[in-house]
RODO-2510 file (C-alpha; in nm, 4 decimals, decimal comma):
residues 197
     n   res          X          Y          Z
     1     x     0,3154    -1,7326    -0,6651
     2     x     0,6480    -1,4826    -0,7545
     3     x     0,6003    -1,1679    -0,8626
     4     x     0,5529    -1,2049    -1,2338
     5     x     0,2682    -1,4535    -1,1542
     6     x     0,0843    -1,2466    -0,9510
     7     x     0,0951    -0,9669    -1,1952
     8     x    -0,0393    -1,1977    -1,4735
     9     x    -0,3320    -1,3227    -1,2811
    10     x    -0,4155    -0,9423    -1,1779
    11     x    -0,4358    -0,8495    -1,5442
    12     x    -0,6170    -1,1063    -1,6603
    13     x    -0,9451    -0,9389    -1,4318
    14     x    -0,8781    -0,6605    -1,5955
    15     x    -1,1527    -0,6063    -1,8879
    16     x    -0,9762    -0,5289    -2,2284
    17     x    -1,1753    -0,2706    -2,3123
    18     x    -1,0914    -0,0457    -2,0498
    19     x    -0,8064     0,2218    -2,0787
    20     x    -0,6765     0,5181    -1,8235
    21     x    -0,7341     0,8844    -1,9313
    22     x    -0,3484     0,8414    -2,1075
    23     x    -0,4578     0,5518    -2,3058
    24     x    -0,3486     0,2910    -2,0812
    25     x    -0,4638    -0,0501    -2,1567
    26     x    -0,3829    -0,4290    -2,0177
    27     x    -0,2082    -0,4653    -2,3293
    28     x     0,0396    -0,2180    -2,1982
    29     x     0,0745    -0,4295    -1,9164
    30     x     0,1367    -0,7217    -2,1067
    31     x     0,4115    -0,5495    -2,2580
    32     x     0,5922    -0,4521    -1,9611
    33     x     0,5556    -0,7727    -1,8539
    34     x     0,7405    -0,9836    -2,1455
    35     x     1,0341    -0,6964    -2,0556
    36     x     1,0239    -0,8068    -1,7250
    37     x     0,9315    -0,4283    -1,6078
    38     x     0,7264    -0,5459    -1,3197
    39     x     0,7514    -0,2509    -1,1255
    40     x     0,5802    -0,0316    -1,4343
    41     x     0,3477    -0,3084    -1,4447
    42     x     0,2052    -0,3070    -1,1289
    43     x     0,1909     0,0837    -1,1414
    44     x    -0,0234     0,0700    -1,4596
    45     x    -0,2354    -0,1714    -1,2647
    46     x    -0,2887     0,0183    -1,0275
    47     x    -0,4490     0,3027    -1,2536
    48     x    -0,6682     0,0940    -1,4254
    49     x    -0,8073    -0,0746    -1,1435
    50     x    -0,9068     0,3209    -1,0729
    51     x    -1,0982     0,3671    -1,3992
    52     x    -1,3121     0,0434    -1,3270
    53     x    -1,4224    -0,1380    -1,0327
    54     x    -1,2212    -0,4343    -1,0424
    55     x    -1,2430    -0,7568    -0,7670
    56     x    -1,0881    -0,7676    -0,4577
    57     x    -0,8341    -1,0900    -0,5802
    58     x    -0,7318    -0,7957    -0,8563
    59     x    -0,6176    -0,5986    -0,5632
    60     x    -0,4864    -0,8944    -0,3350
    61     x    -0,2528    -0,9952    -0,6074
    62     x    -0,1401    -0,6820    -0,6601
    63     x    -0,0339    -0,6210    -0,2612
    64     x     0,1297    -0,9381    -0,2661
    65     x     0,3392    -0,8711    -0,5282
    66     x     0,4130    -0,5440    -0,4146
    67     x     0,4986    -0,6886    -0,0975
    68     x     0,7443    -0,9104    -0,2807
    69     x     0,8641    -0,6096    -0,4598
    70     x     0,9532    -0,4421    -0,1275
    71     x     0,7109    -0,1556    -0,2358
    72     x     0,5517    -0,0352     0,1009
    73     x     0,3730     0,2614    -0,0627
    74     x     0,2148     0,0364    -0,3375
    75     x     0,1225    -0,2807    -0,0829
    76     x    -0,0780    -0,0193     0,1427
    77     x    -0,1662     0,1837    -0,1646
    78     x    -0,3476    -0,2089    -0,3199
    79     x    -0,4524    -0,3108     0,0673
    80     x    -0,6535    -0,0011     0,1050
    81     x    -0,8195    -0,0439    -0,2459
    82     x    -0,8958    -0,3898    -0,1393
    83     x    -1,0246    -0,2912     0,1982
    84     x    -1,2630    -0,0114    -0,0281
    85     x    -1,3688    -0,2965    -0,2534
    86     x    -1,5200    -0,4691     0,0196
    87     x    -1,6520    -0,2510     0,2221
    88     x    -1,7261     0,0892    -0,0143
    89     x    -1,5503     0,4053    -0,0582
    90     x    -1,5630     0,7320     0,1209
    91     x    -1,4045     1,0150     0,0173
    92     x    -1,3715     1,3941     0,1857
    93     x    -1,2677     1,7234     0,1348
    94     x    -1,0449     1,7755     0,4659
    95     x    -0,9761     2,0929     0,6089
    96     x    -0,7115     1,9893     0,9243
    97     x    -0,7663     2,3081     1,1945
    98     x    -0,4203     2,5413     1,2688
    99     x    -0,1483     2,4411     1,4719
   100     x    -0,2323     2,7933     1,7002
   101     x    -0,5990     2,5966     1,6841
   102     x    -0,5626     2,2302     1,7594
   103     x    -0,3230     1,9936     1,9315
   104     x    -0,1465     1,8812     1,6240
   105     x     0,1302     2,0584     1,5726
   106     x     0,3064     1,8218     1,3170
   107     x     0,2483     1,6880     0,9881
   108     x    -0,0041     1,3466     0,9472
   109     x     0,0911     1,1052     0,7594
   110     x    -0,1287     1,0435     0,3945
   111     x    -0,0874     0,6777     0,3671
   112     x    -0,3331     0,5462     0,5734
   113     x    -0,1702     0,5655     0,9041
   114     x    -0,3408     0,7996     1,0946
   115     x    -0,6495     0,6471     1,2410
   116     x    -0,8705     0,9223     1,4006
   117     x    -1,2177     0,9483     1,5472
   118     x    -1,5008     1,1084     1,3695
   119     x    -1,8232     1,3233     1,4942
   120     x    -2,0059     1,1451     1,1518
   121     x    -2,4106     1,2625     1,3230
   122     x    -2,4323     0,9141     1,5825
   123     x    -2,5294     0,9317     1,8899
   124     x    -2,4776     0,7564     2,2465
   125     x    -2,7832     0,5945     2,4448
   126     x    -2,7433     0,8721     2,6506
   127     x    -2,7574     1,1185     2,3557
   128     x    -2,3918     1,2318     2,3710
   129     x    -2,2071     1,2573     2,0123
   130     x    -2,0284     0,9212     1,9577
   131     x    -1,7028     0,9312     1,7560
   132     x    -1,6663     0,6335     1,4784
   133     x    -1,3042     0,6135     1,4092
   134     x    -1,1815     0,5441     1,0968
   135     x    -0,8461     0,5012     0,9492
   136     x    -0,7368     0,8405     0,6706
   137     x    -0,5415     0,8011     0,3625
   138     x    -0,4235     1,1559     0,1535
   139     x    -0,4673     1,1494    -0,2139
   140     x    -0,1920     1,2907    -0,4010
   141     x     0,0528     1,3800    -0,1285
   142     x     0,2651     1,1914     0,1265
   143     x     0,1874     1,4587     0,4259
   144     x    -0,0913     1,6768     0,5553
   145     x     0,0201     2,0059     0,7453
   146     x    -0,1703     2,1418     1,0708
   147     x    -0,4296     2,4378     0,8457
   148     x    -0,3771     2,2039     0,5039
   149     x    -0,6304     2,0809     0,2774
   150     x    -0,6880     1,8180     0,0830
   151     x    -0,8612     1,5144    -0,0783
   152     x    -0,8788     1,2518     0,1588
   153     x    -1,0402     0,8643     0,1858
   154     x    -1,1554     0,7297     0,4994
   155     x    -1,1740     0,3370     0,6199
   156     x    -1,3974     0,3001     0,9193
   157     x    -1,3290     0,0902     1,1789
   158     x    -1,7054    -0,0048     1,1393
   159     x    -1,8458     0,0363     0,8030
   160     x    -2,2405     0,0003     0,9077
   161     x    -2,1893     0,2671     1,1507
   162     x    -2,1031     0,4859     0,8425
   163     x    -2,4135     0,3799     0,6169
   164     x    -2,5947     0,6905     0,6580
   165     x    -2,3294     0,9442     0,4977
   166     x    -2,4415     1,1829     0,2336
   167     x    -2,2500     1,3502    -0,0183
   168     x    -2,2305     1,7262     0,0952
   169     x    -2,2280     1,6045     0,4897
   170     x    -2,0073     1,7549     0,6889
   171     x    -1,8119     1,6150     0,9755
   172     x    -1,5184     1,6525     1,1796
   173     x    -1,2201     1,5103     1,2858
   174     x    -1,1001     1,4467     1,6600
   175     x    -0,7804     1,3360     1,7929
   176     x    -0,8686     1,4161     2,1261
   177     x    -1,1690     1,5742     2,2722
   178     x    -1,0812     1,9012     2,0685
   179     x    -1,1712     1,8915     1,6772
   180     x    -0,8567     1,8561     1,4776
   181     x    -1,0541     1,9295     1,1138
   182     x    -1,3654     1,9610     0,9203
   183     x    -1,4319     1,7618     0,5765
   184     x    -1,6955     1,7436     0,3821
   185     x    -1,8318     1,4011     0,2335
   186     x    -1,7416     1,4266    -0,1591
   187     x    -1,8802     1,0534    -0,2851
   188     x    -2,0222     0,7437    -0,0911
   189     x    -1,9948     0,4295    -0,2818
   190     x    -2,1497     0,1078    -0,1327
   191     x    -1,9211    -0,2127    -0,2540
   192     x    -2,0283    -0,3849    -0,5946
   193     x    -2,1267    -0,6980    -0,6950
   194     x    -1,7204    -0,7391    -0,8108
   195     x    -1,6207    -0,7136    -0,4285
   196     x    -1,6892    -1,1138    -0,3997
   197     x    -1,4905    -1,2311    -0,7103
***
């Protein structure tokens, strides 16, 4: 399928009756689609498919035709999303240590790049802290400073070893041996019944 294609068959899994907090509705994208805008398209996509929980061929459609687009930001923004729709979401409050504290003395990457290991409360046989990694995307910037804070999503390696997180947990992040940052769990969503579709 070419771009415009794929951008149909997203919006058509998108309920009509849902709208972003601007108003935004899939007859918007319609719109921008008979002007051949496909690039405003997909972004408006994008935000409704974060006001409702929408199936995982919503967000395939949209990577591909980001792909196609040559939009790198927006085709890992819609893998990640899918990724989340199948196996839940988990988002933190992150708190990465100072660089007079930690190893890190350069910026991380916030679009899912950075794939660090986690003290998340498991334990070896021998009862020695195991680290789960799991891979960290940024909301709302494109960089995290050593001592910054923000918002962050996490997609573990293995999901089941991350079934027992609580809103309010805290854990911390490792790059090495040494802890790199703190976070705190914010929300823990197990996929829906849309993940299959």
């Amino acid at each position: 399928m070419d771009v415009p294609e794929l951008l149909e068959a997203a919006s058509l899994l998108v309920p009509e009756k849902i709208a972003t907090e601007n108003d935004i509705t899939v007859n918007d994208v319609w719109e921008y689609l008979t002007q051949d805008e496909w690039e405003v398209a997909l972004g408006l996509l994008e935000e409704l498919g974060d006001v409702h929980p929408l199936p995982l061929s919503f967000w395939q459609a949209l990577a591909t035709a980001a792909e196609q687009m040559r939009l790198e930001k927006s085709a890992a923004w819609c893998h990640w999303r899918g990724y989340e729709t199948r196996n839940g979401i988990i988002r933190a409050d992150l708190t990465l240590c100072p660089a007079t504290e930690a190893q890190r003395q350069t910026p991380i990457s916030g679009a899912g790049v950075l794939r660090p290991m986690w003290n998340i409360g498991n334990q070896t046989p021998t009862g020695e802290p195991a680290l789960n990694i799991a891979q960290l995307w940024v909301d709302l910037t494109p960089y995290l400073a050593p001592g910054g804070h923000a918002s962050v999503r996490l997609a573990p390696l293995d999901p089941p070893q991350w079934q027992h997180l609580q809103p309010g947990q805290v854990i911390t992040m490792h790059e090495d041996r040494s802890v790199a940052g703190t976070a705190v769990v914010l929300e823990v969503h197990r996929p829906t019944a849309t993940s299959t579709a």
